[in-house]
C-alpha positions in Angstrom: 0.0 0.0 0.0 1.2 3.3 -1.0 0.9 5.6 2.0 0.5 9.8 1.9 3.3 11.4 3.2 2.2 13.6 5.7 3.2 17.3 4.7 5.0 20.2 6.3 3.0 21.6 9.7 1.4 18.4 10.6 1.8 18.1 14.3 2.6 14.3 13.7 6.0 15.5 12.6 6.7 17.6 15.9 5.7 14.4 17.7 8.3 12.0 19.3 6.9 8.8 18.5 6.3 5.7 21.2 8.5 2.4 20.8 7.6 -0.4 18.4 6.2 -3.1 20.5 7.6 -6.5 19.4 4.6 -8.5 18.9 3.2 -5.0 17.0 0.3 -6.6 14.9 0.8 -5.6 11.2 4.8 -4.5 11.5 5.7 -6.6 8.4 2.7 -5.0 6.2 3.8 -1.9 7.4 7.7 -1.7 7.0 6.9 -3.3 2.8 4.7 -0.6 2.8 7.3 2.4 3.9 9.4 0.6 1.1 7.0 1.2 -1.7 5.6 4.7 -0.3 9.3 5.9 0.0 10.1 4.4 -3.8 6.8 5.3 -5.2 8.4 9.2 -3.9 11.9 8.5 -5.4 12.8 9.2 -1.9 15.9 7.5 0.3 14.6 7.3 3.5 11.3 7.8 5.3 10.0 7.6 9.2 6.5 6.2 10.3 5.4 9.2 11.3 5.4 10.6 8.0 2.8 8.5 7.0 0.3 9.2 10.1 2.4 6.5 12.5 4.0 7.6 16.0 6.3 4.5 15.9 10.0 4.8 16.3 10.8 2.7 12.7 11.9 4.3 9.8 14.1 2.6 6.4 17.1 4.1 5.1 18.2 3.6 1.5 21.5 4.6 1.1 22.5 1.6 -2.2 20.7 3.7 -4.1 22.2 6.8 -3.8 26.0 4.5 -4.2 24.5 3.4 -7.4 23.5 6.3 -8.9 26.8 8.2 -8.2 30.0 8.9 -10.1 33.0 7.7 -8.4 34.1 11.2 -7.2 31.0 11.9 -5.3 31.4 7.9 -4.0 34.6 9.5 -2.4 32.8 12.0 -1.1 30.3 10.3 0.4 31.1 7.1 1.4 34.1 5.4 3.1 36.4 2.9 1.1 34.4 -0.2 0.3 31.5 1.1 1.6 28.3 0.9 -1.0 25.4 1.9 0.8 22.5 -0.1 2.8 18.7 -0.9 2.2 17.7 -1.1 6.3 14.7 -1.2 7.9 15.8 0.7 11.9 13.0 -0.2 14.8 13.5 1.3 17.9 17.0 3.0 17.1 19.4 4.2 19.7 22.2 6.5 18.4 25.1 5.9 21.4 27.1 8.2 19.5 28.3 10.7 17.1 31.8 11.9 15.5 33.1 14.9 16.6 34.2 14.9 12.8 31.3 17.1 10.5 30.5 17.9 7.3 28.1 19.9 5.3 25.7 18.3 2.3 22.6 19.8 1.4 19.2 17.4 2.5 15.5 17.3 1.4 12.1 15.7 3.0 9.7 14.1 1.7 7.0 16.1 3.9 9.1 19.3 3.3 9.0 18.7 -0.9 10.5 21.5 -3.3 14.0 22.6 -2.0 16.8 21.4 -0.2 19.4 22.8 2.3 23.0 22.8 3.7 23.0 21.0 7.0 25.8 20.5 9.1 26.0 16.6 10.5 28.8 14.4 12.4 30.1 12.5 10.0 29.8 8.5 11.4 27.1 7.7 14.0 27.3 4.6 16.2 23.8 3.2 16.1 21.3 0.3 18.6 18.3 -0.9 16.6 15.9 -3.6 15.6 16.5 -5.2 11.9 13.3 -6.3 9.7 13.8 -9.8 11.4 13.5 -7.9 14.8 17.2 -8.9 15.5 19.1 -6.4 17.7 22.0 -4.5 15.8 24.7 -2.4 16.6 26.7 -0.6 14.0 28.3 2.2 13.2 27.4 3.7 9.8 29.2 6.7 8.1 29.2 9.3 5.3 26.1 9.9 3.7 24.6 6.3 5.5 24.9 8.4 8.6 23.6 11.4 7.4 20.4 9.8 6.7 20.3 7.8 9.5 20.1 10.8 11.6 17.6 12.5 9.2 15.2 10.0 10.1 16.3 8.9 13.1 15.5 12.6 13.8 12.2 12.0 12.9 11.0 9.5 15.4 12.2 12.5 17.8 9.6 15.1 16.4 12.9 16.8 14.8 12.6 18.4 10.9 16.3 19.4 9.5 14.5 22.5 9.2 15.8 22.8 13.2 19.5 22.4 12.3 19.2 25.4 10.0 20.1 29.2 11.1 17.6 31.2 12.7 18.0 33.4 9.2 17.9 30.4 7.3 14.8 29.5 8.3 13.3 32.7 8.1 14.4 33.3 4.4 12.4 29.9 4.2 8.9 31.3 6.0 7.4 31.7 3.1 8.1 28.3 1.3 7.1 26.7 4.0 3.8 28.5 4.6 2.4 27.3 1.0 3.5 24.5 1.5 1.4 24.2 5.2 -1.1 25.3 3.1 -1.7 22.8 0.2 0.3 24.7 -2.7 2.7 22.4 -3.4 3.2 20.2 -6.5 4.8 16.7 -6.2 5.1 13.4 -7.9 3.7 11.7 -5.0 0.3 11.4 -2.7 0.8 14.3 0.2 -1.7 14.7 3.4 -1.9 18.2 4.6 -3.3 19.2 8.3 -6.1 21.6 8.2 
């Protein structure tokens, strides 16, 4: 099932969603169904609470992104032998971050249309639930890591909106306001809050 993404200034977003319950009735339906709603929006990660669910699970699609670039950018972005993931995260807990950053402009699927420099530690050390409900602890870097923290920032009611300047995000007011407000075209089904 291809879910709507909920859209900028729906209070699900500013939520901090609950803990994914292992016996959760339906978690298999609904982690194939992040997978086709984030495809279906060309997108590389997405959180359950963009699509109207206060669980701490989100996917992160970083292959993709490996695949798709030229091997300067690979450099860039990923470490040596490093070519991405397809992961499903339940109940992730980052233990830690580098003290090394870097700067790469990021999007959102709820905030559709433009995209901005965010600053980021560059590797994240990382506790979570796979698909199969096995506990994981890893440590992902590059541009893995960068959207891991995109979306683990998610489950915590956090946009990447909140890492930007205080100018930043006022040059962005009125962006954001059509897009609160329904004028927005995309590519893919969006739920606005009225």
């Amino acid at each position: 099932m291809i879910y709507r993404v909920q859209a900028y200034g729906h209070p699900l977003l500013r939520t901090k969603s609950v803990p994914v319950d292992a016996g959760e009735k339906g978690l298999d339906l609904l982690v194939s169904d992040l997978w086709q709603t984030m495809r279906r929006a060309n997108g590389c990660g997405l959180a359950a609470n963009q699509v109207g669910k206060a669980l701490q699970l989100f996917i992160v699609d970083s292959r993709s992104t490996y695949l798709q670039q030229d091997t300067a950018a690979r450099k860039a972005d990923f470490e040596v032998e490093d070519t991405g993931i397809e992961e499903t995260f339940i109940n992730a807990r980052i233990c830690s971050r580098s003290e090394r950053v870097w700067v790469a402009n990021e999007g959102c699927l709820s905030i559709p249309g433009f995209y901005q420099p965010v600053v980021r530690p560059w590797s994240v050390e990382i506790t979570y639930m796979d698909k199969d409900l096995k506990t994981q602890h890893r440590t992902f870097s590059g541009i893995t890591a960068r959207m891991i923290q995109h979306e683990y920032d998610h489950t915590q009611g956090i946009l990447y909106l909140d890492h930007l300047s205080p100018l930043s995000r006022k040059l962005l007011a009125a962006k954001l306001k059509r897009i609160r407000e329904g004028k927005v075209h995309t590519t893919y089904p969006l739920e606005f809050y009225r």
